[in-house]
Every structure is written in C-alpha cells, then in structure tokens.
Phi, psi and omega in degrees: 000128173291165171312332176323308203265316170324128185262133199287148197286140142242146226247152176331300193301298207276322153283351164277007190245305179298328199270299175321311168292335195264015191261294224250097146271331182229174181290343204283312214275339150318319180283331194295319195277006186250330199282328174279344178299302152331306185282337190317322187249029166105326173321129153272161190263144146264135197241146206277329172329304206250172181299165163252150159228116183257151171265164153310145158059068168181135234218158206230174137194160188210105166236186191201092172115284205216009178247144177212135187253113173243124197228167183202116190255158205301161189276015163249157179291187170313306203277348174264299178313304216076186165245132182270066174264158206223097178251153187215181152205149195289333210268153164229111192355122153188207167293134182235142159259143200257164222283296201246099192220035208246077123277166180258122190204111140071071175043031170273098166274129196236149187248126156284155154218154188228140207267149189260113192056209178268086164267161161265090164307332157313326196262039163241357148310164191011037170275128161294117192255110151300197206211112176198163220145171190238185197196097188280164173243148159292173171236218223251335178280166156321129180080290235289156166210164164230177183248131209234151170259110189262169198205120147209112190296337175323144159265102208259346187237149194232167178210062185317153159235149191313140175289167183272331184279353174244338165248082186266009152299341185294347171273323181257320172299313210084179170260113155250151202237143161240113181307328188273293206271350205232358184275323215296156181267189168248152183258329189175161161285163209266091193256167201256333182270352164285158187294172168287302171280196159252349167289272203007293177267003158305308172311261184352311169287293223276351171057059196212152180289152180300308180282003181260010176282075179308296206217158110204242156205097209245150189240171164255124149212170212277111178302356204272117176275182206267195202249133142263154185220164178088136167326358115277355185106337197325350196222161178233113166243137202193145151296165149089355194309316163248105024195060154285346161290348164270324169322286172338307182273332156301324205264318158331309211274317164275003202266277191307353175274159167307169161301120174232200177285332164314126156319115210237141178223107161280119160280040182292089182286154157292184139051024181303334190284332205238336178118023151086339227255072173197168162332318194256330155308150173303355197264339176277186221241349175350269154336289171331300168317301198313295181327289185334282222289345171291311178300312170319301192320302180258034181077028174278145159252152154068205175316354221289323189306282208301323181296350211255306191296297173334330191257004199250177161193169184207166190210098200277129153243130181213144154309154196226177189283104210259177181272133169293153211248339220269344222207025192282354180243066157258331170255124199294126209308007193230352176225074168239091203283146189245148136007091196056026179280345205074167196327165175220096168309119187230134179219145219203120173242025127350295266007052158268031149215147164230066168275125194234177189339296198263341173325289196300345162276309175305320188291338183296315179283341171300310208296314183310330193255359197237008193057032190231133208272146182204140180227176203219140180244131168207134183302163153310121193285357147244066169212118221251124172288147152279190190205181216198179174292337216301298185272014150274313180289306184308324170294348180270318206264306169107026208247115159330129170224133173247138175258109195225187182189212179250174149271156174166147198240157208034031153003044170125039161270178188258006192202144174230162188205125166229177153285147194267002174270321218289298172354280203282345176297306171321295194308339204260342184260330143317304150315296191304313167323323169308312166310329183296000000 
C-alpha cells in the first residue's frame, strides 16, 4: 500500500482525545461527557446542594452550568498535602442562538445568531452545521423547571456564502462580514407544515410540548468529526482543539494518577472566551467554594487555607500558538513552538499569562523527568498577547501558576489543526504534576 493510501498509526491517547471532542459540541455536553469519564472510574457526583462527607484517597466532581471539577481528595490533610490543580475551559468560539430567533426573509425560514468569543466568522460559511445546547422546561410543580440536553448531528443548518459573481471585489478588498446581517443560517425553505417557533421544533426532538419550552442556550457546530490528518498521521483536525484538548488532558492525567498526599483537581472552567467573568468562570467562586468545602469536610481549622494554599501549585492549560509556516514573522524569531514539538511553557511579562520564574522551572523538569521535549512562547513585543484563566484563577485563588499548552495552528476556527504526538505528551507531564 503507498504512503498515499496507507491509513496512519494513531496513538491511544490521542484517539481518546478525538472520541472526546466528537462527545462534547457545547460545554453543557463537555461536562457530561467528563462527568461520565470520572464515574467510569469510581468518582462520585455531588450535588453544590447537600451537605459533603468526603474520603481520603477518593475522587468526586461537582458542576455548575458548563464547569465541572474532578477532584481526589488528597491522603493528607490540605494544610499539610496542599493542592494540585489543572484549570482548562470547556468553551469554545462560536454561533449562539438568540431567545427570539426563528424568521422568514425572502422564502427562508433562518435561525438569528450572535458569535460567541473571538471567532473566525469566515470559517463558518458553507459548514454542514448541527444544532446543540441545553433547553430548559417548565417542570410539573409551580415555578420548578428542569434542564434537558439537545444533540441533533444532522446537518440542518448553512451559512452559505456570496457568489463572486455578485462581489468579485472580495478578491482584492477581502471578505467582511456583518455579524448581524451576513451569519444567520438557513434552515429551510420557508412552508405552511413547519412549527411557528423554534420551541416547536424543540418539543418535537425532544418529545416535550412547545409550551413548557421556556429558555435556552443553544451553538451551531460543525457535524464533520474530527480527524487524524497529514500524510503520515502528523496533525490531528478536529473542532473545539481550544481548548477541550487540555480538558482532555487534565482530566486523563487524573483519571490515571495514583492517590497522593495532594488534593489532585481538574478545573474545567466556562466562558473563558467571554472573559471568565461568571458563575461557572475561573472568575467566579467555583474553586474557591470547592477548596472551602474540602477543608470543612475534612476538619480543618484555624489556618488550614493560607497553609493549604501556600503549599499549592496550579497549572493554567490553554492552547498555544504554534508557528504558522505561512506566517512566521507573526512570531518572535527565538520562540516559535511547532507542531508535535511538546508541551509550550507561555510567559508574558504583562502578565497575561501567569508564569513567573520558578512555574517555569517546575514545569521544565517535570516534562525532563517524564522525558518529553517541551517548548516555550513569548509574544512579538509589538504584537499584544492573549491571555487564559492562568491570571484570573491564580489572582482569585492565590495559588502559584504556570501557563502552558498544546501547540496548534487555526486558533478559533470552526476547524482546527494540532499535532497528533502532543496529547499524550501533555497528558503525561500532567500526571506527573499530580504527583508532585
């Protein structure tokens, strides 16, 4: 068989990554599919409700919107052990459908939408889109609702783009988009047998009447799963890469380490896209609460947070820029991380990232002691960095951070593109972190 043809070896890891992404199109279906990953290995559920009795050596999760925490808690107490945390975020750029968004233009029945973070709005033209997202009901008592999770893999929706032939300036000019007039898809032609709304055609999956159909909170994503790619296997495309793949790789890393004196945490926060700043964000009391209720839990007094914290460490994982080939002096010519290159150690000294001195020694040696080649990002000093959970959590929480990541090229595309080595690399210098 030629190299053409040959279909390429892909690593465990690294296919348990693709089957994760292709679980989770929105964050509400990221937490389920990390919350069922957990029990699989014995994590119990919590409800944010009830009282807690936590064990030694045994592992939880507890979530809240579109966040989910998986946690063990450590065989020492807090103030002796500390915490091991691993923050990621479920969310990723996209289409959001808006509350009154079901109309007909020009024998169309079209869904409104509104883009959700920094998307590349282009690369959601001409995508076979499905529709997912949770969908609240009333429920049977007064006041009460439940929350229900919709999927529908079809591809019911387009987002068509202008023929050339009614713009051929779009070759010399480029393309701009108007979010409001040029995003909405299309859904259908426009028929006298369609429901009047969209709770209509909600009820209808969902097998619940249109009027007990309140609220919800629903994405467009791309039905195509994702991929290994390249003539050898080399790349992994796949939507959502930032940044359910460090979800991935937090939550892996804990699933597989042992019990230690540490208190060991996968942190998947939301809306991270928008600026953390909610209830289920790193910006919100999530984490903070958990740390509490751990400590309560397990008889701490008196001082045990600042002993606990002080005794901590975190590990902000977001994806990182790796160098465009197409594009390299977008990047500073002495830190430009590649592709299956390993892990990418990211520093700012803004600090929008927040890694300081010793984050960054620690993290080199774990990947040195776990064997795995690791590399380092710092922006072009005229080029203004993004930023992560890394300088929100650590400033809420008070927690030592280093901010690092996978490499990957088309950052907020509606398509993505990493290496198909770095998964397990990640996952594996993680474990070890767990461990420290």
């Amino acid at each position: 068989m030629s190299l053409l043809s040959q279909p390429p070896a892909v690593h465990p890891t690294t296919a348990d990554l693709l089957a994760f992404i292709d679980a989770s199109p929105t964050p509400h279906h990221c937490v389920e599919e990390a919350r069922r990953r957990a029990a699989a290995e014995g994590f119990l559920a919590l409800d944010e409700r009830e009282p807690w009795v936590l064990e030694a050596g045994k592992g939880y999760t507890v979530s809240r919107g579109g966040a989910i925490v998986a946690f063990r808690v450590g065989t020492a107490a807090p103030a002796e052990g500390g915490f091991r945390l691993v923050g990621a975020h479920t969310d990723s750029p996209n289409l959001r459908v808006k509350p009154s968004s079901y109309y007909t233009k020009e024998g169309y029945r079209q869904i409104g939408v509104e883009v959700y973070g920094g998307a590349l709005t282009h690369t959601w033209l001409d995508r076979d889109l499905g529709l997912a997202g949770k969908v609240v009901c009333r429920g049977s008592a007064p006041g009460s609702f439940e929350t229900r999770l919709l999927r529908v893999d079809r591809p019911i929706l387009r987002v068509p783009s202008l023929a050339i032939h009614l713009d051929r300036d779009v070759i010399k000019k480029g393309l701009v988009l108007n979010p409001q007039l040029h995003l909405p898809p299309l859904l259908a032609v426009a028929h006298s047998s369609l429901p009047d709304g969209l709770a209509g055609l909600l009820g209808e999956e969902l097998g619940v009447e249109a009027d007990r159909i309140l609220s919800w909170d629903l994405s467009l994503f791309d039905v195509q799963p994702s991929a290994i790619g390249g003539l050898r296997g080399d790349f992994v495309f796949a939507p959502r890469l930032d940044n359910q793949a460090s979800c991935h790789a937090a939550l892996t890393a804990l699933l597989r380490a042992p019990a230690t004196a540490a208190t060991q945490a996968a942190c998947l926060y939301d809306h991270e896209e928008v600026g953390s700043g909610s209830t289920a964000g790193a910006g919100g009391s999530l984490v903070e609460d958990l740390l509490m209720r751990i400590l309560q839990a397990t008889g701490a007094e008196g001082e045990a947070l600042p002993l606990a914290i002080a005794r901590s460490w975190q590990v902000s994982a977001d994806m990182a820029h790796a160098v465009h080939p197409n594009y390299a002096d977008k990047h500073d010519p002495h830190h430009e991380p590649r592709l299956n290159g390993g892990p990418v150690i990211k520093i700012n000294a803004q600090q929008r990232y927040a890694t300081d001195a010793e984050g960054e020694a620690l993290f080199e040696a774990l990947c040195q002691d776990a064997k795995v080649p690791y590399q380092k990002f710092v922006s072009r000093t005229d080029v203004a960095c993004g930023s992560t959970i890394g300088p929100i959590s650590s400033a809420r929480l008070g927690v030592r951070t280093v901010d690092v990541g996978n490499p990957m090229l088309s950052m907020h595309s509606i398509r993505e593109q990493g290496g198909a080595e770095d998964p397990e690399r990640m996952t594996a210098v993680l474990e070890r972190f767990y461990g420290v």
